[in-house]
LUMRO-826117 format. One record per atom (N, C-alpha, C): x, z, y. Coordinates in steps of 0.02 Angstrom, whole numbers, padded with zeros to 5 digits, always signed. Example, Ala and Ser with C-alpha at 12.3 -4.5 7.8 and 13.67 -1.06 7.14 Angstrom:
+00660+00390-00284/+00615+00390-00225/+00660+00390-00165/+00642+00354-00112/+00684+00357-00053/+00645+00394+00002/
END
This chain:
+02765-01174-02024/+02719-01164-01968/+02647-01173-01993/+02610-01150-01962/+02546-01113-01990/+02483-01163-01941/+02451-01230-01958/+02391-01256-01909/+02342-01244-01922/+02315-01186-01904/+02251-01170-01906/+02252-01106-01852/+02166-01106-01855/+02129-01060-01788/+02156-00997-01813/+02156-00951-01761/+02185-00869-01790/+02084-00831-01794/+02088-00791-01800/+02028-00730-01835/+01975-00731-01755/+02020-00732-01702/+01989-00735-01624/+01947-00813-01595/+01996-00842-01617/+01968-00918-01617/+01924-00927-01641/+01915-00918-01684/+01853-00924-01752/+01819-00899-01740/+01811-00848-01686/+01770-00789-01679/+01740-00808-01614/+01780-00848-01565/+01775-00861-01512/+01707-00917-01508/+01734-00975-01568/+01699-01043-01594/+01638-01018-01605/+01624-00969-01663/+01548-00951-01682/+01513-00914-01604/+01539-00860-01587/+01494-00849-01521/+01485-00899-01477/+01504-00950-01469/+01491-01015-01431/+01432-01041-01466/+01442-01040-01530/+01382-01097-01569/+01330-01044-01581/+01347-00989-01583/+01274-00946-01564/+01239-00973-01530/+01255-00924-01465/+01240-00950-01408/+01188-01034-01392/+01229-01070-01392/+01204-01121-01375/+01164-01151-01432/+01185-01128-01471/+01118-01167-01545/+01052-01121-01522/+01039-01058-01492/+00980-01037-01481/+00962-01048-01409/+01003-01095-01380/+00981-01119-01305/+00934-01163-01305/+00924-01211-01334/+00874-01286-01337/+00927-01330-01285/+00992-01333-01283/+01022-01376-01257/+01014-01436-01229/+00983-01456-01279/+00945-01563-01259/+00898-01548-01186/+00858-01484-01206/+00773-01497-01165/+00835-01466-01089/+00886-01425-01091/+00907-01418-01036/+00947-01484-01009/+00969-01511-01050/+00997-01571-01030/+00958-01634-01002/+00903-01639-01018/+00861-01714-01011/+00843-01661-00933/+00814-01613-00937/+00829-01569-00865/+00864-01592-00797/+00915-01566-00840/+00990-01576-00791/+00969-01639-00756/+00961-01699-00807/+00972-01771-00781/+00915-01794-00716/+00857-01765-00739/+00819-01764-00691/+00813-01722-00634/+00873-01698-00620/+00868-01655-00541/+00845-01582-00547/+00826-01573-00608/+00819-01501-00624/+00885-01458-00642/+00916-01407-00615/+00974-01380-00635/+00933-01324-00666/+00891-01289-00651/+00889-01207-00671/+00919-01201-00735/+00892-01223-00774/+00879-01210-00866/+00985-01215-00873/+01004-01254-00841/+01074-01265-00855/+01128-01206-00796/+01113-01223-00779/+01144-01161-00712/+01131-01096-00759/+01083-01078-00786/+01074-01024-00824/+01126-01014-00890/+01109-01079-00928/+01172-01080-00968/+01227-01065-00938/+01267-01108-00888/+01345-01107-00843/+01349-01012-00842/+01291-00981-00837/+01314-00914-00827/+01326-00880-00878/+01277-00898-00938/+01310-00861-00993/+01369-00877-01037/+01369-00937-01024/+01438-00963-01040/+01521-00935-01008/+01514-00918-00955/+01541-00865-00901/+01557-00800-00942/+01504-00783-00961/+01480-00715-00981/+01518-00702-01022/+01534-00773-01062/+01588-00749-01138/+01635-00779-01139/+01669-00814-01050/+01740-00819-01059/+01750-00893-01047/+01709-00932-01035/+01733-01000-01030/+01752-01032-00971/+01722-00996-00920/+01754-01020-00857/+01814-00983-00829/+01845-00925-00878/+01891-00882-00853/+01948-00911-00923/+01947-00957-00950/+01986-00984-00979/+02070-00973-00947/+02067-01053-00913/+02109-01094-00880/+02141-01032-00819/+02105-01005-00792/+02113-00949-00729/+02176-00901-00754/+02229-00902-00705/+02302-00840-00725/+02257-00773-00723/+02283-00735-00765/+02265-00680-00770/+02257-00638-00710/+02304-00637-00656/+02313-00601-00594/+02249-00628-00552/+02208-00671-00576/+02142-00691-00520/+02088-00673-00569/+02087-00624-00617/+02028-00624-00652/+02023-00660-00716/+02066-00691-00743/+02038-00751-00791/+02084-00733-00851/+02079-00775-00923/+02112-00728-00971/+02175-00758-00973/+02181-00817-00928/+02248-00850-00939/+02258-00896-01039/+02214-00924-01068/+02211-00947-01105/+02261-00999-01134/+02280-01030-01157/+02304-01087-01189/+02264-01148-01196/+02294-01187-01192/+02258-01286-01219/+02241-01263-01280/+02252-01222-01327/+02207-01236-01407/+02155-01189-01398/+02143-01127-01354/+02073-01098-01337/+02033-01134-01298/+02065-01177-01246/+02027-01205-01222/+01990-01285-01266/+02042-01299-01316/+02001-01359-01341/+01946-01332-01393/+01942-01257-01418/+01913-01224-01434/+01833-01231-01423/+01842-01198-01346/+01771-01189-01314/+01750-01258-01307/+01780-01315-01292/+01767-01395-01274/+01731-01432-01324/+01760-01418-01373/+01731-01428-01438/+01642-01416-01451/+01636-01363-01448/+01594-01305-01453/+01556-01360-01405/+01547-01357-01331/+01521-01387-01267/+01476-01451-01288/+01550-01504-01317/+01516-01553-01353/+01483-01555-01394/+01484-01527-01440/+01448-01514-01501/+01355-01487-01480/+01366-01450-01435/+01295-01452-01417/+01251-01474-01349/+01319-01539-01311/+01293-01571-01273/+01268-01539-01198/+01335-01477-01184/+01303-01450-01122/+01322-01488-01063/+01274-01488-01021/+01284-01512-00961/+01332-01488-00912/+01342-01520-00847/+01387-01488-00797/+01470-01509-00800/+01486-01478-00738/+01552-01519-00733/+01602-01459-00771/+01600-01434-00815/+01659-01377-00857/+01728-01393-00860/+01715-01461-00871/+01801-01500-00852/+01823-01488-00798/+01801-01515-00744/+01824-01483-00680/+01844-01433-00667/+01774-01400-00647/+01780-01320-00640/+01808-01250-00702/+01825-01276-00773/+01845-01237-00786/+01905-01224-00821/+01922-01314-00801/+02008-01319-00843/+02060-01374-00775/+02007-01399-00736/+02053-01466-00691/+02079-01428-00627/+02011-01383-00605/+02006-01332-00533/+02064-01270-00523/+02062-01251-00600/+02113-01198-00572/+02175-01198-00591/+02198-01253-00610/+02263-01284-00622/+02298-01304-00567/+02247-01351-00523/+02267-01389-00463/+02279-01314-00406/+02223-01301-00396/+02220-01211-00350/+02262-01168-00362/+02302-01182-00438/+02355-01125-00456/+02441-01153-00426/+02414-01226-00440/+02483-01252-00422/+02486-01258-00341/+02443-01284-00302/+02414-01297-00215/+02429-01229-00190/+02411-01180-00207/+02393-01114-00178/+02355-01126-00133/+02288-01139-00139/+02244-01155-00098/+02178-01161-00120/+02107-01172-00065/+02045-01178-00089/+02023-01125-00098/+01963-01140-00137/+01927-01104-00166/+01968-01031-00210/+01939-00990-00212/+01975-00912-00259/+01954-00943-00328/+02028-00925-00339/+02018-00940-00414/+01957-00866-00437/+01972-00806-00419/+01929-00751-00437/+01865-00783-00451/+01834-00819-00425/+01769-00840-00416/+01750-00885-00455/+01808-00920-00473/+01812-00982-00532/+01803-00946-00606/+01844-00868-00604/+01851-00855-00650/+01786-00819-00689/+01745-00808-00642/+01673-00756-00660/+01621-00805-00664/+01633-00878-00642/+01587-00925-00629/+01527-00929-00587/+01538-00898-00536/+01521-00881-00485/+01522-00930-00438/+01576-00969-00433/+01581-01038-00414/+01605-01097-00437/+01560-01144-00434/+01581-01218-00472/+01621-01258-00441/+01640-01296-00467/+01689-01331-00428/+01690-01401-00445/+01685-01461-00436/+01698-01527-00448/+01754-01555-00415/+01790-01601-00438/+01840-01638-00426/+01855-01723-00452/+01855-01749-00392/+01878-01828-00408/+01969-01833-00413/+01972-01885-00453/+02061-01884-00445/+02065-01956-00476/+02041-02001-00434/+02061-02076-00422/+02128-02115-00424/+02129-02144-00469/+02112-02166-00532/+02080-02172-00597/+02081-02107-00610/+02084-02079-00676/+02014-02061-00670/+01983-02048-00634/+01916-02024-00634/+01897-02035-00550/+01847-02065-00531/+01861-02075-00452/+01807-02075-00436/+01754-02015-00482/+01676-01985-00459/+01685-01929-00462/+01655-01896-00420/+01626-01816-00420/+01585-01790-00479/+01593-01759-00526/+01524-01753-00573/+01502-01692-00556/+01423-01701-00555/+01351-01656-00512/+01386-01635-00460/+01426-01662-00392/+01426-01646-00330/+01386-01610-00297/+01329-01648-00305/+01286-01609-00276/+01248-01554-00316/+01266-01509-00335/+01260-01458-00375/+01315-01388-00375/+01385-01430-00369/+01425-01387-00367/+01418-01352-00294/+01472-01296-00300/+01488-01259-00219/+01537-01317-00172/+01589-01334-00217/+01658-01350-00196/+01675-01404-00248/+01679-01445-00183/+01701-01523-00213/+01762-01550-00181/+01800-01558-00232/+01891-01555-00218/+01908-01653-00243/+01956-01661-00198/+01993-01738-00200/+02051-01729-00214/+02085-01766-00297/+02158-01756-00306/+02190-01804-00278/+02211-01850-00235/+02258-01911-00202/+02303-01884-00203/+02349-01937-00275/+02414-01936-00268/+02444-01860-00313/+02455-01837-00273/+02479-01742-00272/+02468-01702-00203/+02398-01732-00174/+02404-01711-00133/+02342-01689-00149/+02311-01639-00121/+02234-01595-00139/+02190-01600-00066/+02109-01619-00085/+02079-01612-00005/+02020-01582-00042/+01977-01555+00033/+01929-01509+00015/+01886-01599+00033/+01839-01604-00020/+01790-01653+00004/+01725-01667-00003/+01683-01683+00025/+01602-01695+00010/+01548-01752-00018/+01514-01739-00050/+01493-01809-00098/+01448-01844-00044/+01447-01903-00063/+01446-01975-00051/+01377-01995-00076/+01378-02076-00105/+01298-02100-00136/+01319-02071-00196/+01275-02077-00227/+01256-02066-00319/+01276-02120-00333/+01295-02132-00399/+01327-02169-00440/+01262-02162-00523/+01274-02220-00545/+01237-02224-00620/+01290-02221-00672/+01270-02164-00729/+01298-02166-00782/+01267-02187-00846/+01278-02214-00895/+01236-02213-00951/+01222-02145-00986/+01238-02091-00963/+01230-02054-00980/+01199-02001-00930/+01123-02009-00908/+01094-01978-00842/+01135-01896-00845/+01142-01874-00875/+01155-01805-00865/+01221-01792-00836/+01282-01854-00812/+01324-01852-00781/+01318-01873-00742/+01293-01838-00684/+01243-01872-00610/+01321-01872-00571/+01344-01958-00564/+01410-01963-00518/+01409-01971-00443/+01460-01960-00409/+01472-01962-00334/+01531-01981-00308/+01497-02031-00252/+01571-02050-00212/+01603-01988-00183/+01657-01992-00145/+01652-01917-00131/+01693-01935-00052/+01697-01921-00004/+01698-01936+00072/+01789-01870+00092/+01849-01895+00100/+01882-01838+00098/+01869-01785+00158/+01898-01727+00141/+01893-01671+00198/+01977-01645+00214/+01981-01593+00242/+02032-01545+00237/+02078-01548+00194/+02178-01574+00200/+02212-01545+00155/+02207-01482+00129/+02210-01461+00066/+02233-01401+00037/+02285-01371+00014/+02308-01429-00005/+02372-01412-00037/+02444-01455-00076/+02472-01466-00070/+02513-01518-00109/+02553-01469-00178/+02538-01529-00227/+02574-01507-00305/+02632-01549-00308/+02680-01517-00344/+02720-01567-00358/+02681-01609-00431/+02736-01679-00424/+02709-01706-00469/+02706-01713-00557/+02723-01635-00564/+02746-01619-00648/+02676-01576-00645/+02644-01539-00588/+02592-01499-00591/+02531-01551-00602/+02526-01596-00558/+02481-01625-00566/+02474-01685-00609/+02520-01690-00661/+02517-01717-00704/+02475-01673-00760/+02499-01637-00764/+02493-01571-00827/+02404-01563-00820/+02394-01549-00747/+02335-01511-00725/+02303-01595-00755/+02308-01639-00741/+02228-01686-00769/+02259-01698-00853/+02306-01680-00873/+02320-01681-00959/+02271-01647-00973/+02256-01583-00950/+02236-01549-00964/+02148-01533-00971/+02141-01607-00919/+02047-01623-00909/+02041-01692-00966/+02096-01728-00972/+02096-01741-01019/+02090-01725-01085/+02141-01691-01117/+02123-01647-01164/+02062-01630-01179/+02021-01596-01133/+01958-01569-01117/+01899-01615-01151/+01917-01650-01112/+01861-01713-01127/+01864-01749-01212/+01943-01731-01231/+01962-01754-01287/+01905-01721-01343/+01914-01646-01317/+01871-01600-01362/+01821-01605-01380/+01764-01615-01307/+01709-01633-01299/+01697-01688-01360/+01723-01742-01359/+01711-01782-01394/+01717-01800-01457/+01766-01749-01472/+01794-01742-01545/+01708-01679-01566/+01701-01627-01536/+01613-01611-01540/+01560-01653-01542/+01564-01682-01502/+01501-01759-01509/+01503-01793-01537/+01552-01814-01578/+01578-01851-01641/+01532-01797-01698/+01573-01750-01696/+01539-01714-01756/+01462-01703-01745/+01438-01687-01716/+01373-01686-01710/+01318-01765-01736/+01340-01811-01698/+01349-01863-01725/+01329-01888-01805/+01386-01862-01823/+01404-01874-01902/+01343-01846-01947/+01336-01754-01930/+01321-01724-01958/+01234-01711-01950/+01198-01762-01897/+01140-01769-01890/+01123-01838-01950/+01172-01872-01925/+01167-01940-01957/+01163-01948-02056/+01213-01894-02068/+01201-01852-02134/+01145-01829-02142/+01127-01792-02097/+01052-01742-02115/+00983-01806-02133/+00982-01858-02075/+00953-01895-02081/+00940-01963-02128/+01023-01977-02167/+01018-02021-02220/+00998-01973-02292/+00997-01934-02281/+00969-01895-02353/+00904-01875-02363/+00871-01875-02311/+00796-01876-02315/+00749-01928-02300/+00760-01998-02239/+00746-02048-02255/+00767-02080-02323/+00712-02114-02341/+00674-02143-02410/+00644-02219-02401/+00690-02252-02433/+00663-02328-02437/+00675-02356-02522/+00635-02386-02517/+00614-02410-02595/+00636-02357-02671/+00594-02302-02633/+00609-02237-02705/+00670-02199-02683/+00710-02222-02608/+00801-02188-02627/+00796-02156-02571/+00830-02114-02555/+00857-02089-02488/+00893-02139-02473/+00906-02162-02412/+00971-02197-02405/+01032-02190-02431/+01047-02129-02399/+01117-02101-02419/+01140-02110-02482/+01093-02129-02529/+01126-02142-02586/+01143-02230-02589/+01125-02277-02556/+01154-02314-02555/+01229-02328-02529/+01266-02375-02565/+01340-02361-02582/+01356-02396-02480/+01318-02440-02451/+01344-02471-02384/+01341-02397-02349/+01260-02354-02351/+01286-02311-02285/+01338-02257-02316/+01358-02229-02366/+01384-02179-02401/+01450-02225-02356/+01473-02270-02386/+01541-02291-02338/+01539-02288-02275/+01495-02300-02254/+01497-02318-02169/+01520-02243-02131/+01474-02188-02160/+01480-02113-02152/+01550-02091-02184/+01574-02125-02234/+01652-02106-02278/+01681-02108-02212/+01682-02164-02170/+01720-02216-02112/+01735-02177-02061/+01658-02142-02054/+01659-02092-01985/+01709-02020-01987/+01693-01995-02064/+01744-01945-02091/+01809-01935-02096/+01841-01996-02094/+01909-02030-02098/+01926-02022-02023/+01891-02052-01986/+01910-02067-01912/+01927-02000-01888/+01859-01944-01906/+01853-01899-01851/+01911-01847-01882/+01933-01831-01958/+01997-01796-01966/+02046-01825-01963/+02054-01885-01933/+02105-01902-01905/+02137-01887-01854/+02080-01896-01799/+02105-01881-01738/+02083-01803-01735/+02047-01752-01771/+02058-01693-01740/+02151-01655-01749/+02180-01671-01792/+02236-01629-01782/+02288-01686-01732/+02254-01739-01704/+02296-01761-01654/+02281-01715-01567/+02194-01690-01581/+02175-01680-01532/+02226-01591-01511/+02201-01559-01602/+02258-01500-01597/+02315-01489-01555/+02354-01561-01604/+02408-01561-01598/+02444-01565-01529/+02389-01610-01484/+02415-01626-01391/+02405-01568-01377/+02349-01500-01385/+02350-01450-01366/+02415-01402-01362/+02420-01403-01453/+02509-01376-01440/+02566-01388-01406/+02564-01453-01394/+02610-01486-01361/+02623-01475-01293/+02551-01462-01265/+02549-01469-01201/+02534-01381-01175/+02520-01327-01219/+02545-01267-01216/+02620-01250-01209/+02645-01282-01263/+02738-01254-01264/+02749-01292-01211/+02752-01337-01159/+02781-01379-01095/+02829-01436-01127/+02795-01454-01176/+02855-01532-01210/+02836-01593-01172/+02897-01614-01171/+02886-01678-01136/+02842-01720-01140/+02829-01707-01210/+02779-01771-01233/+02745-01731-01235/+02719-01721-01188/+02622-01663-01196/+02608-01736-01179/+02613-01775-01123/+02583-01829-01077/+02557-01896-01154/+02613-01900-01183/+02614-01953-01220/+02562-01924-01288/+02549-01879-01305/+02518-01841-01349/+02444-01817-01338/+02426-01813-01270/+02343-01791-01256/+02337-01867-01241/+02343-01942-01241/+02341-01986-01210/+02330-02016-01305/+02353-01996-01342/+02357-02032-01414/+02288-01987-01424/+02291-01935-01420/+02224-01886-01456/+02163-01935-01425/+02157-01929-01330/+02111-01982-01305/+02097-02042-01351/+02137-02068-01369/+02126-02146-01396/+02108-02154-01439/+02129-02091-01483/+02088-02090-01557/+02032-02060-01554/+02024-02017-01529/+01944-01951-01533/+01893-02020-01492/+01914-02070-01452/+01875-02098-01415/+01839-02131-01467/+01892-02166-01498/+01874-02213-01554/+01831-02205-01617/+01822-02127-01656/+01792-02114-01693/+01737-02061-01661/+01760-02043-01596/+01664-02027-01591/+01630-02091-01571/+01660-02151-01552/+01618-02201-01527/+01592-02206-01593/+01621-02236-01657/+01615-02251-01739/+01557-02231-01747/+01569-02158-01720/+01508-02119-01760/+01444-02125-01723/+01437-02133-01662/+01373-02150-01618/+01349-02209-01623/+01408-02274-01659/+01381-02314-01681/+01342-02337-01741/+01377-02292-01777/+01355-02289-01841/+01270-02242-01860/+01277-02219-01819/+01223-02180-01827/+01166-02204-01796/+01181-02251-01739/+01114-02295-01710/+01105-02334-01753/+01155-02373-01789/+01135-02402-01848/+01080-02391-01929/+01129-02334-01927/+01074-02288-02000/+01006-02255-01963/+01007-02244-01908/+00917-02222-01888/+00880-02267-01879/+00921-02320-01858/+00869-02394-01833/+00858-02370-01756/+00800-02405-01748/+00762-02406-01671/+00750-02332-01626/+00735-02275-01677/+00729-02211-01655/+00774-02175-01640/+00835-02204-01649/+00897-02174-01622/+00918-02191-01531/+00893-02240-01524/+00890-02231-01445/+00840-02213-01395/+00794-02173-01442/+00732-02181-01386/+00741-02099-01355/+00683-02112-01307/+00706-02054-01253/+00671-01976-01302/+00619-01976-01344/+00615-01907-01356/+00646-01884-01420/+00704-01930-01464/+00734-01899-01517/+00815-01880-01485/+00853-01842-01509/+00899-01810-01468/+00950-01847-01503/+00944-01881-01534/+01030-01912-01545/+01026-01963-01502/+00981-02000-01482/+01023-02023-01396/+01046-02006-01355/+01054-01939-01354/+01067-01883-01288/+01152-01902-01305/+01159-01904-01389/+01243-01874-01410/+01285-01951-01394/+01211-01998-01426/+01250-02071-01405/+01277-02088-01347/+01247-02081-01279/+01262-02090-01207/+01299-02031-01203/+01321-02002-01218/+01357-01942-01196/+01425-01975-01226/+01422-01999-01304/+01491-02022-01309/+01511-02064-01292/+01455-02128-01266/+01460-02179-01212/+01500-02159-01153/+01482-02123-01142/+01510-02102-01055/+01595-02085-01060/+01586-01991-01107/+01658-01983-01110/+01700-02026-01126/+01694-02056-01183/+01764-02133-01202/+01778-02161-01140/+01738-02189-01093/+01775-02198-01035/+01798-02146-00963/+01793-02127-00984/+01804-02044-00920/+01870-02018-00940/+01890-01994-00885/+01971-01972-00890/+02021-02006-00914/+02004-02075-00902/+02055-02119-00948/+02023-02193-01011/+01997-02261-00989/+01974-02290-01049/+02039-02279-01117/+02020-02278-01166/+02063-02299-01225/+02111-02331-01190/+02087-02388-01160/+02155-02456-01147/+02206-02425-01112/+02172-02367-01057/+02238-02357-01029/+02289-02283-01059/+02263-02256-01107/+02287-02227-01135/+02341-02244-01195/+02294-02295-01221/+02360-02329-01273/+02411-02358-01230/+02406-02405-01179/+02460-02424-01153/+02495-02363-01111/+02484-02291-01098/+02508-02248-01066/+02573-02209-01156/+02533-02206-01207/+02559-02212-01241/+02621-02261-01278/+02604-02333-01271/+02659-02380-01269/+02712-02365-01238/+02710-02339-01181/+02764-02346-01132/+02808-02303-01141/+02777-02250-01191/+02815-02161-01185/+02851-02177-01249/+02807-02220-01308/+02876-02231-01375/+02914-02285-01340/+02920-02327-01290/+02970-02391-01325/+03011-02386-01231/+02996-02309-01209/+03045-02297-01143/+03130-02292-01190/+03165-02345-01141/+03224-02308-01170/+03277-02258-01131/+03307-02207-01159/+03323-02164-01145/+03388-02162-01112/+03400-02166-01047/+03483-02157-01010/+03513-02128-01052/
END
């Protein structure tokens, strides 16, 4: 068996990092956080434009009907250049739940990005992200689906994930509970990606920057503490990417253990993009958190995701439970 991207993927990955490497991503993001959508809403459309919100969407509503490894694809990509907006939701959580409910919002509309969508699903996530921004703001309770409307604002360490209580509305629809399991694996996953991107970004600023800071005649980087510290981050983050793969596959073919497998990827991708956001506030010093250099943007961002869709803790112990179940 063959793990790697096919010729489309690869193809898929670079038009993403086009794209958004000639966006100015950060200046739309510090944006976003302050109540400004345009600059990002503009992105959400061209991002549309080449397929990312028509991912997750069945083919029969417009959408390409994708897989978990295209979609950790584009997620990747997302993180890596720190876009704003709820994409999890609306373009991998929304039309999973709507596919399984038969209800809500048109998926058609999901699929052209035409309409956004946010969703709380308490426990696991039990804020709206940019509510007030989206069209359609959806409540998962249980397996049961409601149409619902946001609430107060909530603080994130990461302003650009502007959260919301969310007030319920209207049943929509009831999933069984193998659908709506799958359907937040699957925002999971998501988020997995994201972060396994913000990790790398991370790393690879933090590189750029120990080789041209200069203290007593050296770059840093040639000292043997940060050269390890960065070894550390390298270790972590190919670790967990073919775990992050690997839940994708898993949770494409319908194996049992998709659940126990995007829940291990979580725990690890959490852990070495945290590494690396730590590590890297470390090797910049003081200028790594301040508001006009952009690797604080990546730090609070990996702040935030590690706990979203799941802390570590409850993923490893969601994991515990799935090796040491014993089997009737």
């Amino acid at each position: 068996m063959r793990f790697s991207l096919n010729d489309e993927q690869r193809g898929f990955a670079q038009s993403l990092d086009d794209l958004l490497g000639d966006a100015d991503v950060p200046a739309a993001s510090r944006r976003w956080a302050d109540g400004d959508g345009a600059a990002g809403l503009k992105l959400w459309k061209r991002l549309a434009d080449l397929g990312v919100s028509a991912l997750c969407v069945p083919e029969a509503h417009g959408g390409l009907g994708a897989g978990p490894v295209d979609m950790v694809v584009a997620f990747e990509a997302l993180g890596r250049h720190l876009v704003p907006g709820p994409h999890v939701e609306s373009a991998v959580l929304a039309p999973a739940l709507l596919a399984a409910s038969g209800g809500g919002p048109g998926l058609d509309a999901l699929a052209d990005g035409t309409t956004m969508v946010t969703v709380a699903a308490p426990p696991l996530t039990p804020f709206a992200l940019d509510a007030d921004v989206a069209h359609e703001v959806l409540l998962l309770d249980g397996t049961t689906l409601f149409t619902a409307a946001a609430g107060e604002a909530r603080t994130s360490v990461d302003r650009s994930r502007r959260l919301f209580d969310v007030h319920r509305g209207e049943e929509v629809g009831r999933l069984e509970p193998a659908a709506a399991e799958r359907a937040l694996d699957g925002a999971v996953l998501a988020c997995s990606a994201q972060l396994l991107g913000a990790g790398e970004r991370a790393l690879a600023t933090t590189v750029e920057y120990a080789g041209s800071r200069r203290q007593f005649g050296r770059a840093i980087g040639e000292y043997q503490a940060v050269k390890h510290a960065l070894a550390d981050i390298r270790v972590a983050l190919d670790f967990a990417r073919p775990l992050v793969y690997g839940a994708a596959v898993s949770l494409g073919a319908g194996s049992p253990d998709a659940g126990r497998d995007v829940s291990a990827a979580k725990a690890a991708v959490s852990d070495a993009a945290y590494l690396a956001s730590r590590t890297a506030l470390q090797t910049h010093g003081a200028i790594g958190y301040t508001e006009e250099y952009d690797l604080g943007l990546w730090i609070n961002k990996i702040r935030a995701l590690t706990t979203a869709w799941g802390t570590p803790r409850h993923h490893r112990a969601r994991v515990l439970t799935a090796i040491t179940a014993v089997s009737p």
